[in-house]
Each structure stands twice: as C-alpha cells, then as structure tokens.
C-alpha atoms as one frame of an Amber mdcrd trajectory, in Angstrom:
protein
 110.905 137.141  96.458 112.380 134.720  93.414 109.310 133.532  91.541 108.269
 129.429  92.649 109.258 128.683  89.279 112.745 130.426  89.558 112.995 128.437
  92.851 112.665 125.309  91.302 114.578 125.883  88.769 117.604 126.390  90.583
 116.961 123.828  92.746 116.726 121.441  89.806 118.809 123.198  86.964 118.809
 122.613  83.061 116.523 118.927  83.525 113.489 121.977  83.991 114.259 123.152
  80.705 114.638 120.025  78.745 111.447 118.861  80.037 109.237 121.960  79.392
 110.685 122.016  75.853 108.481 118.163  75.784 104.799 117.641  75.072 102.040
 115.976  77.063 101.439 117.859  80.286 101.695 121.414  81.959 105.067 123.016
  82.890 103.923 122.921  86.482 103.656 119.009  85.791 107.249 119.096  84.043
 108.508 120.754  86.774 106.679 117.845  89.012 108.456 115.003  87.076 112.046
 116.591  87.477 111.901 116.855  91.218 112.891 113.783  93.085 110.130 112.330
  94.490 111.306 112.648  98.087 111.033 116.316  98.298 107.704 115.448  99.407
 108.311 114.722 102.337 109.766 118.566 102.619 106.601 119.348 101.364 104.787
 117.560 104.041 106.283 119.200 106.812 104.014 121.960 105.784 101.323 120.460
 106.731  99.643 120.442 109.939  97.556 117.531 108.822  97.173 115.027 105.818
  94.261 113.654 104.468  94.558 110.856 101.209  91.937 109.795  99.009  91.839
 106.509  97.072  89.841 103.850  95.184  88.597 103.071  91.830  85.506 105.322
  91.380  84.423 108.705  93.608  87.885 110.210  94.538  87.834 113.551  92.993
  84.298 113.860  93.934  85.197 112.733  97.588  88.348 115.270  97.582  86.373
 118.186  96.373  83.735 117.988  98.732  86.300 117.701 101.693  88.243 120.734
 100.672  84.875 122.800 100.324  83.806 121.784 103.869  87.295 122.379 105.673
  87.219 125.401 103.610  84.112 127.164 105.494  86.327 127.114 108.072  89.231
 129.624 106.299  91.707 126.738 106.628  94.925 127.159 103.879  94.206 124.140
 102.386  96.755 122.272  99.834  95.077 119.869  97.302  94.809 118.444  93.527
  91.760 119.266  92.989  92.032 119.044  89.676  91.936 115.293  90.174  95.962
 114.892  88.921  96.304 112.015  91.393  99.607 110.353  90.601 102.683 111.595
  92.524 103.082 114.253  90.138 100.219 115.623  90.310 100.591 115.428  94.349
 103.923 117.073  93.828 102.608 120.128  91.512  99.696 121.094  94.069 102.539
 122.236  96.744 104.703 123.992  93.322 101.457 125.623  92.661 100.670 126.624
  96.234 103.964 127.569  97.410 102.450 128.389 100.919 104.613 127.805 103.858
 102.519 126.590 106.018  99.254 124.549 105.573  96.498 123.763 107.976  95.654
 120.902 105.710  96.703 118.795 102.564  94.174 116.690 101.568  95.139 114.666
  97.820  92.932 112.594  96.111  95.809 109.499  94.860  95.682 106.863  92.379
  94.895 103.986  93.785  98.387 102.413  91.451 100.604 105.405  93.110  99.319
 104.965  96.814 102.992 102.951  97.205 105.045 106.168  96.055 102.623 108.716
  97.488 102.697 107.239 100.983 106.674 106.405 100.921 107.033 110.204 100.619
 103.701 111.768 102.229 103.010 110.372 105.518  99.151 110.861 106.251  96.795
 111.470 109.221  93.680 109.688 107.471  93.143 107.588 104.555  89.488 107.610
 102.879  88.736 104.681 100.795  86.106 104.959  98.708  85.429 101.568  96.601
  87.668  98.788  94.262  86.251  97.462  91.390  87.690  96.375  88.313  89.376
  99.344  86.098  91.539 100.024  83.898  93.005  96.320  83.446  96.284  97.161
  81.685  97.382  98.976  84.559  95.679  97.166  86.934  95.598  93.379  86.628
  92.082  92.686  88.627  90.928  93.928  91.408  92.537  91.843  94.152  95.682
  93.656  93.083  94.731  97.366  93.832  93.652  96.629  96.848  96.830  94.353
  97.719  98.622  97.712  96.825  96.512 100.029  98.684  96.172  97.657 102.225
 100.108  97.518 102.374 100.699 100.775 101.611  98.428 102.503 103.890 100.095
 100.719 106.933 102.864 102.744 106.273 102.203 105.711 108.787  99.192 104.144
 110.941  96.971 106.546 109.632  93.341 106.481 110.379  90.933 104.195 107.890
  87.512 105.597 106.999  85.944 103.106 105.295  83.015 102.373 103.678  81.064
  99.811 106.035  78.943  98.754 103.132  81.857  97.422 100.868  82.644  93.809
 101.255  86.130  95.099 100.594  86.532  96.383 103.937  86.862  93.362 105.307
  90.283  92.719 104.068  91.505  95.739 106.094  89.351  94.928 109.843  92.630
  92.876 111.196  94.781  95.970 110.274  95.962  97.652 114.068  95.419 101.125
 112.405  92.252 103.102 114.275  89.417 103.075 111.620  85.847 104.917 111.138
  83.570 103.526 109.013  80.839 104.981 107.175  77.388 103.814 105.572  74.570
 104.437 103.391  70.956 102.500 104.803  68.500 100.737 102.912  66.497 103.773
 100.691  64.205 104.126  97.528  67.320 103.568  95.221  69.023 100.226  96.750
  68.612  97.543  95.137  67.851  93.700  95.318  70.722  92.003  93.798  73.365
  93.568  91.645  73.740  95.084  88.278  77.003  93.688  87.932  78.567  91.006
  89.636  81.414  91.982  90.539  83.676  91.300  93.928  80.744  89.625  95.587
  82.650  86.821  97.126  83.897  86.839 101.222  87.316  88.178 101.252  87.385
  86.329 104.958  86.469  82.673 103.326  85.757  82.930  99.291  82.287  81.946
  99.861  79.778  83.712  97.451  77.914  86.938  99.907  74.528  86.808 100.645
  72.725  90.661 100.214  69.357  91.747 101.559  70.143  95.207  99.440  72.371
  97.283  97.284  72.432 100.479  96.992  75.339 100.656  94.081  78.053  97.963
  92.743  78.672  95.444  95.347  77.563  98.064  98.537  75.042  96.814 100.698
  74.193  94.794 103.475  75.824  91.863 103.184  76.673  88.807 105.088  78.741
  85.103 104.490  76.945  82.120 105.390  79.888  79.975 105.381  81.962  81.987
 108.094  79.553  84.825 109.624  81.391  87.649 108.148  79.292  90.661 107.614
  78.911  94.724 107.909  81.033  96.365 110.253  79.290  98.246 112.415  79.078
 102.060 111.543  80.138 105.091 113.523  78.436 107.387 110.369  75.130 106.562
 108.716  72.821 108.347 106.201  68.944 106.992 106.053  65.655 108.627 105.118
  67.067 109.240 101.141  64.901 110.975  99.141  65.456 112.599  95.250  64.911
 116.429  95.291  65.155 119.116  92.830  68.094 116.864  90.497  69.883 115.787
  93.851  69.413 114.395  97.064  67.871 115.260 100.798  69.447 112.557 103.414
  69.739 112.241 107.330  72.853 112.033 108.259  73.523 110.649 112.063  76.179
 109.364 114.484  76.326 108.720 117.857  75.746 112.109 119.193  73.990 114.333
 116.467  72.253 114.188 113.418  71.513 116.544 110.774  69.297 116.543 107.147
  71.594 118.003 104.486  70.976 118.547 100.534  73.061 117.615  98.172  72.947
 118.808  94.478  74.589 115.550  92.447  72.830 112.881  91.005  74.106 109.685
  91.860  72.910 107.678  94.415  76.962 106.702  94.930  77.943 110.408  95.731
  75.784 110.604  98.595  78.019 107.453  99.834  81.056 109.752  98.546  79.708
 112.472 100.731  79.306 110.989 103.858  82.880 109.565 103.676  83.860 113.880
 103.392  81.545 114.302 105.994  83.175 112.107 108.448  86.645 113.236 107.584
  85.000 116.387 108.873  83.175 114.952 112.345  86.233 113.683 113.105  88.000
 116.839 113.018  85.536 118.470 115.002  83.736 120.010 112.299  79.897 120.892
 113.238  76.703 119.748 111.328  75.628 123.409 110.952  78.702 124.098 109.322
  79.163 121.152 106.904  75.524 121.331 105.759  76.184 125.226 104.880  79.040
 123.858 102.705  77.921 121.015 101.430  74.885 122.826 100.346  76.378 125.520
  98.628  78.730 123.214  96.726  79.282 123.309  92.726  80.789 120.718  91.038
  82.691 121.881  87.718  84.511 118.900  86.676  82.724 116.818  84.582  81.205
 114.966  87.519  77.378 114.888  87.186  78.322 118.637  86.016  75.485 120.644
  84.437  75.800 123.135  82.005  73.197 125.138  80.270  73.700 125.512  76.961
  71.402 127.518  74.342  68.471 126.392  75.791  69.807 122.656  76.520  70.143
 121.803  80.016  73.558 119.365  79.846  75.208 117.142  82.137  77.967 115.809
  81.937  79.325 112.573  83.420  82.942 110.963  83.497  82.952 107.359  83.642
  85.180 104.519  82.764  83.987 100.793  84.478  81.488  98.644  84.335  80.248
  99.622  87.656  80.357 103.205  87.138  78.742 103.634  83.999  76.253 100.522
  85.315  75.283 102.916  87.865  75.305 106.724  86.022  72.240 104.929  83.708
  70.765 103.857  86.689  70.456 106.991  88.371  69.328 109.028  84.841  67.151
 105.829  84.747  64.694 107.665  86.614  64.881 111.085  84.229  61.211 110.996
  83.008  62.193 114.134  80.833  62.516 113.797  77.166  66.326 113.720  76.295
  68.995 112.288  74.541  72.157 110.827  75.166  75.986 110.968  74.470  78.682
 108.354  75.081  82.300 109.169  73.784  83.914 106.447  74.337  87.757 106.660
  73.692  90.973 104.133  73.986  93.878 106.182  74.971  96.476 105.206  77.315
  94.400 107.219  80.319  91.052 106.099  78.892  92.667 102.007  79.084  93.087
 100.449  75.890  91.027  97.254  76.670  87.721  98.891  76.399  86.162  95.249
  76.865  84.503  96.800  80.222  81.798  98.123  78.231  80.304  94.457  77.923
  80.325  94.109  81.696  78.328  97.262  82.177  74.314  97.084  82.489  73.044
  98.385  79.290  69.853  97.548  79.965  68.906  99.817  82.257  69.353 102.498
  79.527  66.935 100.261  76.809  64.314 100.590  79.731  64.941 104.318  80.234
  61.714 106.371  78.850  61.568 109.344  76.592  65.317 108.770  74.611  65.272
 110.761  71.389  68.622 109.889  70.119  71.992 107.967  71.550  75.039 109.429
  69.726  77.974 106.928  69.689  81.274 108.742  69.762  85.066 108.435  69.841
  87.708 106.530  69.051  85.580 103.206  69.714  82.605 104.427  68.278  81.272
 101.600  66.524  81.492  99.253  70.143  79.132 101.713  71.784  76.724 101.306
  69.069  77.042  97.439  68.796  76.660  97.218  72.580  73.466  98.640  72.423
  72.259  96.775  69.712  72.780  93.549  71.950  70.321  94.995  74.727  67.801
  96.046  71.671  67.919  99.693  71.946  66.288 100.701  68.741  68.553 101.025
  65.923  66.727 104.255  64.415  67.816 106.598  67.418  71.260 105.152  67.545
  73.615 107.826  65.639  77.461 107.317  65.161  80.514 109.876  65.019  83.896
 107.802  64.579  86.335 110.210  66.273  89.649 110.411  64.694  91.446 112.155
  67.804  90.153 113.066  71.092  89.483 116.315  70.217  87.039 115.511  67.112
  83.971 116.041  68.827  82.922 119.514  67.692  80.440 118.355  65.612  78.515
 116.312  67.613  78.510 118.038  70.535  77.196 120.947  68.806  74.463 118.668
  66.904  72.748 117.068  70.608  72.597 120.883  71.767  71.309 121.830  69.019
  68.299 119.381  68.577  67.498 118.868  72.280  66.439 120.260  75.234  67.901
 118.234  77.691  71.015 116.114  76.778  73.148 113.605  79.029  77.229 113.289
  77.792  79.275 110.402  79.446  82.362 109.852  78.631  86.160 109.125  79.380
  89.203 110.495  80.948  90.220 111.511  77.456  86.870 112.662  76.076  85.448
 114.818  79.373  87.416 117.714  79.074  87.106 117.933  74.722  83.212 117.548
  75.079  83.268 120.713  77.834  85.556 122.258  75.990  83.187 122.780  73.378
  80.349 123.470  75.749  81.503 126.029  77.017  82.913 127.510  73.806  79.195
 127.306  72.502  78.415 129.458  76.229  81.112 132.154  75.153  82.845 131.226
  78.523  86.229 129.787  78.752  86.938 125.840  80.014
C-alpha cells in the first residue's frame, strides 16, 4: 500500500513540495494547507459520527477528555488532539490517521474557523464551552465570535450542548437545533460577584445581569430584571464539589442516574469542561461506570494544569492567554497553602496576540493575596509588563525577578533557575511560551517533549 504521504502527493503534485521546502509548521500541516479545503467533506464520510468543540477558553481540555472516555469503549476515534484547531489542523488529523472508517471524529475548532470547518465537516453535536474576550486582533470583541459561531453552527442542525450557566447561551435558545445543556451548582469555589466584568449584560434586552453566584468568569446563576431572562434549565448538573488530593470529587446527576467521579485538574472551570465531555458521552449512551473509569484514569500532558516533577520540584504548568483565564488559574492556585513560586512568560507573537493589553483586565490581586510566594519570575518577550502589572496590585518588589526573552525559545535559563531553588513551582504562560518552558522541563527529566 502507497505510503499516506505518497497518496497525497499525487493527489496534490509539486504544490507538496514547494510547501515542505517552507518554514513554520510540520509537513503533515504543509500537506494540510495544499489540499483544498473541501476534501473534508471526503474525509467526513468516514465518520460514523462528528463531534466539534469551540469557544474561547477549555477546548483542548474539553476534546481530550471526550476522546479518552469514547475511547474506553475501543472506538477508532479521529481527533486533533494536539489542540491544532484551525482547518488545517482538522485536515492533518484524517492525513495522520488515514483510517477508512471512523466510529467517531471529534475536533476541537477555533472558534474564528468554525465558518470553514462547518462548510466542509458537517457535525452531529457542537459543544460550546465559553466566549470571552481573546485575542482582539483576530477577534474584534466578543459579540463577534459568537456572531460567527451561532451562524455557523446552524449549518447542519447539529445538536447544542451548552453550558446552562453562561449568559451566552441565551443568544442561541431561539435556534430550532435540539440542544442539551449542562451546569455546574453553587459549591465552595463560586463566587459572589465577578473577578472580571466581562459579558455580564442580557443578550435578550442589554440590561446589566443580576448573579446570586459565580463559579468562574461570567458562569453562574444569573437572571435579568428588566425582561425575566435567566438559566436554562439543565438536563446535566454537577453539585456536592469538593478539592481532593490537587483535583476535584463532584456528583454528577441527570434525570435518571447519578454518579461521584474524581477528577485530577485543578481548576474549578475544568470540572465545567468535564461535564460538557461527560454529556457528549450520556447522550451517546455511554454509562456512569464507564466514564468515571476514564475520566479517572485520565492524564493531561499538554500544558493544561500539567504537572511535572522535576529534580525534586513538583511543576505545573498552565497555558493561558485572557483576562478571564489567567483571572481564574490564580484563583484556583489561590488556595495552594504550600510554599512556592511562580512563573509567567508572557510573549507577543502572532499566536500569543500582539495586544497583550489583556493582562490589565486580569485579577492580579488574587495572586498579591496568595500566601507563601517565594519569588515571581517575569518572562518573555513582554517581560517588563508582567512585572509592572504586579507592581500596581503591590506584590512586593523584592520577590519580583525579570528575564527579558529575546525569542520564544530563550527561556533555558530561567526555567532551570525556579527548579532549581524551589520545591514547588507554578509556570503560566502563552501559546508561544508553553511548549519552550516544557521543552526544557523535560530536557532537565532526561525525557523527550
């Protein structure tokens, strides 16, 4: 049998070539960019179903946890779970695979691609996770995304699950598409008003929301008191919360079962992310017993809430790149009594955003009020922001440390300097900076990235 590569490149001649001969992404991805988009919808075909994943913070998270549940049941499963979630990297999941037949595809997308993904991929379900502001140069604010995503996902009447807590969801209730909807109760972690303000207004009327909690960003209960519009009720719902062993023990219930399930990732927002897997899963017929196995069992090695021992440092590493998202990762290390010390590499390339203005919106303060900090390195290309951000929340200057990065990659050095000195160390960073800062991590483990 010709090679998928061979394939491919007879099927798209000398363009292959050119473009592997061209910097900036894998050959698989090269290959990805000289199809024509609409051989997706060859690829489909494959399929038996189609799953998509989109919104601004939680898909690769969301997408990872769904393949390792519809995994324990030996389905051939297609997916990026890499988290390449633009067309391409839709596209170079199927070169990779080169299956012919699949009993799923399930793709985390960009919420900016949805409109080319779901011209060419027609989909069974649609999980969306959150919108909040990101990325503004490629963006615009938020009311844009989600302009994009509503019209897009009309395209195949697909199934919704949404998250019932997410005033956003409202702009998608008078959609004819059947929809599930998913929520996350009042627990020890929600909050009384939010960190940062952000999309709090009725999408029915424009009238500021009232909330008797949050649990993270604008997700809570909420209600309008100008037209009545409120939670929709939810056919999934996780209650009795507690923190456990670095993670999280919930109770996770619908209309016919329940089921208490642990999950190992901090983040009060990825036990939101795994309910939405979770009722991908219900309503595929997927049993408690057998989701709890997976979910339980699952390892994240990604750069999501990932932990890596190093030399004696316990690590963890944490993408994140909005106001919300980083507003909430120093909530949830917030209540780290440990001694420790932190990491942010914050970086301005093209996949990072270049407005890196976001960091001002983001709720330093929690981190000023976090106990037992030894140091906070400052790193990357914006360096020097970092560190004046947290001078305006008055962290103390004398454990504040800066490393200007002149690339992406220059973070060698201080990497190897918070392992060194500390038993317990937290690195956050961007798209860019994740995968340099593991790089190195695991370089110091003798084990490859």
């Amino acid at each position: 049998m010709r090679s998928k590569i061979a394939i491919l490149a007879g099927m798209i001649g000398n363009k292959v070539v050119q473009m592997a001969g061209r910097k900036g992404t894998s050959l698989t991805g090269k290959i990805a960019l000289a199809v024509k988009p609409d051989i997706l919808n060859d690829f489909a075909k494959k399929c038996d179903k189609i799953a998509l994943i989109t919104g601004t913070n939680g898909k690769t998270t969301t997408n990872n946890l769904a393949n390792h549940i519809f995994k324990g049941k030996d389905y051939d499963i297609v997916s990026n779970l890499n988290g390449s979630n633009m067309i391409t990297g839709v596209t170079s999941s199927f070169i990779q695979n080169h299956r012919g037949h699949y009993n799923w595809g399930i793709f985390e997308v960009d919420e900016g691609s949805m409109p080319n993904v779901t011209k060419y991929l027609p989909s069974d379900y649609i999980i969306i996770t959150n919108f909040f502001r990101d990325q503004l140069d490629r963006y615009g604010e938020v009311e844009n995304t989600i302009n994009l995503v509503q019209k897009s996902s009309k395209r195949h009447n697909s199934t919704l699950i949404l998250d019932a807590d997410s005033p956003i969801s409202l702009y998608f209730q008078d959609s004819d598409q059947p929809k599930v909807y998913y929520s996350l109760k009042k627990n020890p972690f929600s909050k009384d008003s939010a960190n940062v303000e952000e999309s709090v207004f009725c999408p029915v009327c424009g009238h500021k929301l009232d909330y008797e909690y949050i649990n993270y960003g604008n997700h809570g209960k909420f209600s309008c008191s100008k037209c009545g519009a409120k939670n929709h009720e939810a056919d999934y719902v996780i209650d009795e919360v507690t923190f456990k062993n670095g993670g999280y023990e919930f109770t996770v219930k619908d209309k016919k079962e329940s089921a208490k399930i642990n999950l190992n990732l901090l983040g009060i927002y990825n036990v939101s992310n795994a309910l939405a897997a979770i009722a991908l899963a219900r309503e595929n017929g997927f049993s408690y017993d057998l989701i709890k196995q997976q979910i339980e069992n699952f390892e994240y090695k990604l750069g999501r809430m990932e932990r890596i021992s190093v030399n004696g440092c316990d690590v963890v590493l944490v993408l994140s790149k909005n106001p919300v998202g980083l507003s909430e990762v120093f909530s949830t290390i917030k209540f780290d009594e440990d001694k420790k010390s932190f990491m942010f590499i914050l970086n301005d390339y093209a996949p990072d955003g270049k407005d890196i203005s976001w960091i001002w919106d983001a709720y330093f303060k929690e981190i000023a009020a976090t106990p037992n900090i030894d140091k906070f390195y400052c790193v990357g290309t914006r360096a020097e922001e970092v560190a004046l951000r947290l001078k305006y929340v008055d962290f103390p200057t004398s454990k504040i440390k800066i490393y200007h990065s002149k690339d992406q990659s220059d973070v060698v050095e201080c990497v190897e300097e918070i392992v060194a000195e500390n038993d317990k160390a937290y690195i956050i960073g961007t798209f860019t900076a994740m995968p340099e800062a593991r790089k190195v991590l695991m370089k110091l483990k003798g084990e490859k990235a």
